[in-house]
N, C-alpha and C positions, 0 to 999 in steps of 0.2 A: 685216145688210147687209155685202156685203162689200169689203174695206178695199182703197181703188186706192193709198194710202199708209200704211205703216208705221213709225213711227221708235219704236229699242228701245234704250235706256241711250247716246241720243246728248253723246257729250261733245267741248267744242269749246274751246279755248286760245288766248290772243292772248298768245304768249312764256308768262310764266309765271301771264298770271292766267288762271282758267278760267271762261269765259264761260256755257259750259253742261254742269251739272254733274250729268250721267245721266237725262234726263230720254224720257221711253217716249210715242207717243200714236199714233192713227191716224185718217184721214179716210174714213172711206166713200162708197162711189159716189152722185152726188147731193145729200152732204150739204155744209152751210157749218159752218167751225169756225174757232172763234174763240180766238186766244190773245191776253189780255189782263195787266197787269201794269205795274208805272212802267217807268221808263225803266234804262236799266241790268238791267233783269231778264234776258234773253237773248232775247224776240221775237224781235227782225232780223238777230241771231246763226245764231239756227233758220232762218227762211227764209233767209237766206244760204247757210247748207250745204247744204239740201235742194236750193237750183237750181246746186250748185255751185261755187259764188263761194267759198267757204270748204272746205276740208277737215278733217273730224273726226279728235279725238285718240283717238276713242273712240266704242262701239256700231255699230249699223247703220244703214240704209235705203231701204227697198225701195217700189220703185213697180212696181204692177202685178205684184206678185209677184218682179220684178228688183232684186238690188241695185244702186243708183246710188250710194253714198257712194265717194271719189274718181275718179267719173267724169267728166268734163271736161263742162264747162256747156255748152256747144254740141249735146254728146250729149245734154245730159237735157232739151234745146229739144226735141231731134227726138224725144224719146220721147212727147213731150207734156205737160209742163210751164212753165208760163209764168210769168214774176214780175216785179210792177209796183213796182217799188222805191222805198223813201220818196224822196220828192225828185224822184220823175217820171219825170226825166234823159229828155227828151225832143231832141229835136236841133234847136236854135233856127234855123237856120238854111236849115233844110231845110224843104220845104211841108208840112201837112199829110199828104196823100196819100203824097207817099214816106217821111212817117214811118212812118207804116199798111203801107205796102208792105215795110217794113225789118224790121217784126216777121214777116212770114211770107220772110221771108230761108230759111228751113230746107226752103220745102215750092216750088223749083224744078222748074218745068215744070206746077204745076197750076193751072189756070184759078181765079181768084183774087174775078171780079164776083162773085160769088154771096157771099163772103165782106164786102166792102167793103159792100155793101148792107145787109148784115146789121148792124154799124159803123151805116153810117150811121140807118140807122132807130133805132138806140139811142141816139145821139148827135147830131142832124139839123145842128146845127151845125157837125159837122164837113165835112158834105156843104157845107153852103153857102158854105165857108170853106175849099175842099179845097186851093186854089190858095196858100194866105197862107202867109207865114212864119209854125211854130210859135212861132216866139220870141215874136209878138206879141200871141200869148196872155193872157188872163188866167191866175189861178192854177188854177182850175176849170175851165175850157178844155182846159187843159194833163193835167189829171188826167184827164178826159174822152180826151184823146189816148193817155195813155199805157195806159190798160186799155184802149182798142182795137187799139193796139199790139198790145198781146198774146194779145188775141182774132183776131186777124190767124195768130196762129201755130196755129190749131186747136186749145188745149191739152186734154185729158181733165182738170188739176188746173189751176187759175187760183188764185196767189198772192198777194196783195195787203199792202204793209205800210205803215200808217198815209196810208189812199187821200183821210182829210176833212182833213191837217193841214193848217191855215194857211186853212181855205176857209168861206166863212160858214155858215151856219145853211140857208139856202136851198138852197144849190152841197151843203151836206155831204148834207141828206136828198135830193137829185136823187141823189148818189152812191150814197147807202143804195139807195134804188129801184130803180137798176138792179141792183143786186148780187143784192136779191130776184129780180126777173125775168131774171138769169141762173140763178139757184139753178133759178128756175119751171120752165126750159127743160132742165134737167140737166146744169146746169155745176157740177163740181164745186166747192169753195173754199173754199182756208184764208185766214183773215183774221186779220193783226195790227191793235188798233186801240186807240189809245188813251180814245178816248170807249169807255168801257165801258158805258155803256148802249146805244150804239147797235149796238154789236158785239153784246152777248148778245141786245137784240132781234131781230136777225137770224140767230142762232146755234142749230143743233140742236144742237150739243153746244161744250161748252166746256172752257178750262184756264188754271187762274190761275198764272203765274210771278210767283217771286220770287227772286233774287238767281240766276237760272240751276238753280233745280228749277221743278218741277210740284205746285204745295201743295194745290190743290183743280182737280178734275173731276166735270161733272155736265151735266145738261142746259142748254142756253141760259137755259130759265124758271128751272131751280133756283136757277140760279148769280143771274140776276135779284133772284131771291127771297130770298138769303140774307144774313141783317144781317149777317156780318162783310164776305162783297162790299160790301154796300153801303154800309158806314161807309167802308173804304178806298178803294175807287174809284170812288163816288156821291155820297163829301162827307155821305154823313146821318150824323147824331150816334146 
């Protein structure tokens, strides 16, 4: 399959600690991939550099065959990258709709219905709700806003990190489902996720960080399958 994302010996520094320390992986066209790992491991480290927000001390990163590592994140919107960052960061203030409208900010002058319909059949509550303050959202709501945000920008690669935190049992598999029926549709997608079950079941390939490497890779079921996975971040004995 071949790989719309590449990243090779990327390393990334906050002052003098290093957050991610050489770590290699690539997504392929179509595929969902899963980087799992506690906290402090360097997940939202990686998605950070990869949309830009961060610049690497070290390696590469090529999307679509282009390198993007310190390209200015605005650039790597328009190339077709999109990231739903822990914490939403939805604009409370603003409606609905012109939040949806603010994620395709990059793509001026093209007719946009065809897109928001799209949104909203994935989401119908935001249809019905297009008019509300996002602020007055629930937490699920708001998550539901912020991946249409960024489905709003066209992406070829949709970034997602930690999209069930803080959201119940109900709200978190509504989220899993659609992530499947974007994968269905041929949305590409890397996912950081701290429920590691729910990530590798959704996962055609995966990668377990620890402390800012890559200790294990393997398919979604493997990584599923495997008693050290599973004692560490499945709680089984």
């Amino acid at each position: 399959m071949n790989a719309i994302l590449e990243v090779v010996d990327l390393q990334v520094a906050y002052g003098k600690i290093r957050a991610v320390k050489g770590i290699s992986f690539s997504v392929g066209e179509g595929q969902l991939v899963s980087l799992i790992g506690t906290n402090g491991a360097g997940k939202t480290t990686t998605l950070r550099t990869v949309s830009g927000l961060l610049s690497p001390t070290g390696g590469t990163i090529s999307f679509q065959g282009r390198r993007i590592d310190n390209m200015p994140a605005h650039h790597i919107v328009e190339l077709g990258i999109a990231h739903v960052p822990e914490g939403r960061h939805i604009f409370p203030r603003m409606s609905v709709e012109e939040n949806l409208l603010l994620g395709a900010y990059a793509r001026k002058g093209q007719h946009l219905g065809a897109d928001l319909a799209r949104v909203f059949e994935l989401f119908p509550v935001l249809q019905e709700r297009r008019k509300q303050a996002a602020g007055t959202f629930s937490g699920g709501e708001q998550q539901m806003l912020a991946i249409g945000r960024a489905l709003m920008s066209g992406p070829r690669l949709l970034m997602l990190d930690e999209p069930s935190m803080g959201l119940s049992p109900i709200i978190m598999a509504r989220i899993m489902d659609t992530l499947t029926e974007l994968r269905e549709r041929g949305t590409t997608i890397l996912l950081v996720e701290q429920n590691a079950q729910a990530a590798l079941e959704l996962a055609d390939y995966g990668h377990v960080l620890e402390i800012g490497r890559i200790t294990l890779s393997d398919t979604g079921a493997n990584l599923l399958g495997n008693a050290e996975v599973r004692k560490a971040y499945l709680g089984e004995d």
